[in-house]
C-alpha positions in Angstrom: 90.1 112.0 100.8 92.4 109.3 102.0 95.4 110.3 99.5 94.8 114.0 100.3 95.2 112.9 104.4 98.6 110.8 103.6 100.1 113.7 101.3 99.3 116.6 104.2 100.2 113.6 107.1 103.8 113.4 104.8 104.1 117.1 103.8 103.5 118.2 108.0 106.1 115.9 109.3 108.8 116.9 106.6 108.2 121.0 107.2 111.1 121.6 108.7 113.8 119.9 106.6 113.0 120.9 102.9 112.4 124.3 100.4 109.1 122.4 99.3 107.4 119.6 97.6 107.3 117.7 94.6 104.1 115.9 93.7 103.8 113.9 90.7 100.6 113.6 89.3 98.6 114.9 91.2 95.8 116.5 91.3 94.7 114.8 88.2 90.8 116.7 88.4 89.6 120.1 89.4 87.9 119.1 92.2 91.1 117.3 93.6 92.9 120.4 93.2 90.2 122.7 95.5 90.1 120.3 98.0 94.0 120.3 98.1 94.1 123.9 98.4 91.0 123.9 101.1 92.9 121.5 102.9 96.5 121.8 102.9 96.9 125.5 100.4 97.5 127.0 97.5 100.9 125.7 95.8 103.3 127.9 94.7 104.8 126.5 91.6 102.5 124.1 89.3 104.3 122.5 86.3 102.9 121.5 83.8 104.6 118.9 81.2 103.0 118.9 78.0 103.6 116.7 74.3 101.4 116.0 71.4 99.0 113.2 71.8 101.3 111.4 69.0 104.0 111.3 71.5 101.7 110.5 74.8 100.3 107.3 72.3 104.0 106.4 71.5 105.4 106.1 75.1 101.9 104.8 76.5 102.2 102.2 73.9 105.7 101.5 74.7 105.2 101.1 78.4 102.1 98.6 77.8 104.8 96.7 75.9 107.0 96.4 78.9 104.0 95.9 81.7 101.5 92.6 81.7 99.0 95.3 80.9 98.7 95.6 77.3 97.1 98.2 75.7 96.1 98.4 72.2 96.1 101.9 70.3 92.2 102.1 70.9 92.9 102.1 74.7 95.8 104.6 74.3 93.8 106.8 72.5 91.0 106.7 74.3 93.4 107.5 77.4 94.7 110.3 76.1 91.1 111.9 75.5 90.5 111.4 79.0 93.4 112.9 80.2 92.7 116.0 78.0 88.9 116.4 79.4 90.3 116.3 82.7 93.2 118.3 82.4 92.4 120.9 80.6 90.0 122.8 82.9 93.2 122.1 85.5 95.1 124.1 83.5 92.9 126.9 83.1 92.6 127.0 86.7 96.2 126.8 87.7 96.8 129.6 84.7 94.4 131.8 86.6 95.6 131.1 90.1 99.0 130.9 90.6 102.8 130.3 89.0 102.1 127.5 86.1 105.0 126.3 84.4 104.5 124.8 81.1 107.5 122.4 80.4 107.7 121.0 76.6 108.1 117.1 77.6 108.5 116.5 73.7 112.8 115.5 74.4 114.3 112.4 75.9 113.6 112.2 79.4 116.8 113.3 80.6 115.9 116.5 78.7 112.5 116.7 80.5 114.4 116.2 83.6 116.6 118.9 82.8 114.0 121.2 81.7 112.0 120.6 85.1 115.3 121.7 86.7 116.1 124.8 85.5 112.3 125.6 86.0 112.1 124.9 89.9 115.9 126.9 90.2 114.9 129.5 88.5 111.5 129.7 91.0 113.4 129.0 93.8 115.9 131.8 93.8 
């Protein structure tokens, strides 16, 4: 409840000066999601970024390696499958609700970035 407050406290006071909003990560659970939309609305645009597990495991992996949090492949995986049972019934919603964009996050991340891009241009005009 307290994110959801900050994120409509940030979104209200910046109205005026923008096309929209980006928010990364979030929500991460259906229930986040319907109190989002009960609270603040009903996005527009939802995007959706989506690689095999072998990739998630390989840059989850490599980012353990560069934080003091080290995560063995166990972890990862184990990650991963929680991600899916929570996500996936997010999808399914989103797919049924409004504009989901599924953007194939397999590339480098400049070619994500690029990806993500041309997806919010081409919604935007």
């Amino acid at each position: 409840g307290i994110v959801l407050e900050l994120l409509k406290e940030a979104m209200v006071s910046k109205l005026g000066d923008t096309k929209g909003f980006l928010i990364d990560g979030y929500p991460q659970e259906l229930k986040d999601a319907e109190e989002f939309e009960s609270k603040i609305g009903e996005p527009k645009l939802v995007l959706c970024l989506g690689c095999s597990a072998e990739t998630m495991s390989s840059r989850l992996l490599l980012r353990s390696q560069s934080s003091q949090n080290s995560e063995n492949s166990e972890a990862t995986e184990e990650r991963i499958e929680n991600y899916y049972q929570a996500s996936n019934p997010l999808i399914a919603y989103y797919e049924s609700k409004t504009q989901l964009c599924k953007v194939d996050a397999e590339g480098t991340q400049e070619d994500v970035f690029l990806e993500i891009c041309k997806t919010i241009d081409s919604f935007l005009k």
